[in-house]
N, C-alpha and C positions, 0 to 999 in steps of 0.2 A: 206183485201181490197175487192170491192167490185168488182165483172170479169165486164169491159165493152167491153169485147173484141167485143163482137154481135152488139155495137151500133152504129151509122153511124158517121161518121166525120160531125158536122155542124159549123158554125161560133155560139160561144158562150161570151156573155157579164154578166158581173155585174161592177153593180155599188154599192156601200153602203158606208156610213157616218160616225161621229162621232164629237161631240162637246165634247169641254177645257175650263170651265168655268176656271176663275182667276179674278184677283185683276185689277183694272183701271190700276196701276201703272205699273204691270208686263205687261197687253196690249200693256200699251206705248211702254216700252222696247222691247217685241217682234216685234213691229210694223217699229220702229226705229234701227231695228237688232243692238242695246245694249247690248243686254246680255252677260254677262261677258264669254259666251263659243264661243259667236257670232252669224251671220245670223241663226236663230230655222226657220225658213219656209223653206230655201234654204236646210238648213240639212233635215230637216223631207220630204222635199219631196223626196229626193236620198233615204231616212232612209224605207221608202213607197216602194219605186220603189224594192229595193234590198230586202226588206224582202217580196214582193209577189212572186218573183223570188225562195226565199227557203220555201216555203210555204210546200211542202211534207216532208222535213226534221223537220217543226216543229209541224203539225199536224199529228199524229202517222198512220192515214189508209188515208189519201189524196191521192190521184194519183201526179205523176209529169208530169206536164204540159209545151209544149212548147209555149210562153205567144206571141204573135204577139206586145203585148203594153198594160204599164199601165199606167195610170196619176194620183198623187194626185196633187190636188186644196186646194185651202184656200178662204176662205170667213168671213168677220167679220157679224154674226147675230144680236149682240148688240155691245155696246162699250165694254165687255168682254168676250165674246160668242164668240169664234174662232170654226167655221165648216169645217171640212178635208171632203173631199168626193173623193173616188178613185175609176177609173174604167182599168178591167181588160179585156183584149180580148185574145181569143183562138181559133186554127178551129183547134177541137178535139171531144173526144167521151166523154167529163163528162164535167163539168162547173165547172166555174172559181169564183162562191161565195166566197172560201175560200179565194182564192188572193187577191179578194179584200177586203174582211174583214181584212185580216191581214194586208194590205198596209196600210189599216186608221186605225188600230188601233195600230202599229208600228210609224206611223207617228204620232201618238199624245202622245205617252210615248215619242219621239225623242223631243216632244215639254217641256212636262213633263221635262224630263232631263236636257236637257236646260236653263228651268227656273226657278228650286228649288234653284239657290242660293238667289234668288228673293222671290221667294213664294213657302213652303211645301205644303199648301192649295189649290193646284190647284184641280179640278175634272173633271176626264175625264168619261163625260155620256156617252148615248146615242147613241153605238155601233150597227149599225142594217144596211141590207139589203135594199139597195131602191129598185132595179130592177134587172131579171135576163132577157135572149134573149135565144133561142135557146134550142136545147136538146128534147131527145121523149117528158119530161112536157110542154113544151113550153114555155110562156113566162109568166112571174112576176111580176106585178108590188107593192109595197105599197100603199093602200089606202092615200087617202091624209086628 
């Protein structure tokens, strides 16, 4: 791991994303919390929150972090384009990228699971970093 023992305590953010392409049908069904395991938004958000929580247990040199709050969100981009986007907050000595990578992308295999008796074909893209706050680099945004 990496020593941050030297570095100051700031309040530190990120945010990052990820889209669940699928089938109109299976949309419906999620959107309609159908699915035959039940509400996939209401699970994947808990599924988000608790997996940034163990975040150093599943990234092997992460620091563990104590998380002030995370959120994941849902938003439909198209009529099958499901966008997760989680943000994690911390006031600590290294950033919280990881958590929130892991919350959106835990929250979309939670969506995944949920809806393979529906559709095997689901595709979950576009895993990436919007923004990070804080820290000696400062701050980060993604071009848009």
């Amino acid at each position: 791991m990496v020593d941050v023992g030297d570095k100051s305590i700031t309040r530190r953010t990120a945010r990052a994303e990820v889209r669940v392409r699928m089938a109109s049908a299976t949309a419906e069904a999620l959107r309609a919390a159908t699915l035959p395991k039940g509400d996939a938004l209401v699970t994947a958000q808990l599924a988000g929150i608790m997996a940034a929580k163990q975040t150093a247990n599943l990234i092997p040199l992460a620091h563990p972090l104590p998380l002030s709050s995370v959120e994941v969100t849902f938003g439909w981009e198209e009529e099958a384009v499901l966008r997760i986007e989680s943000r994690a907050i911390t006031d600590g000595k290294t950033g919280v990228e990881m958590e929130a990578l892991v919350a959106a992308s835990v929250a979309a295999l939670t969506i995944y699971d949920m809806s393979k008796a529906l559709e095997k074909g689901i595709e979950i893209t576009e895993l990436r970093l919007i923004e990070k706050t804080g820290g000696k680099s400062g701050d980060w945004r993604r071009p848009a």
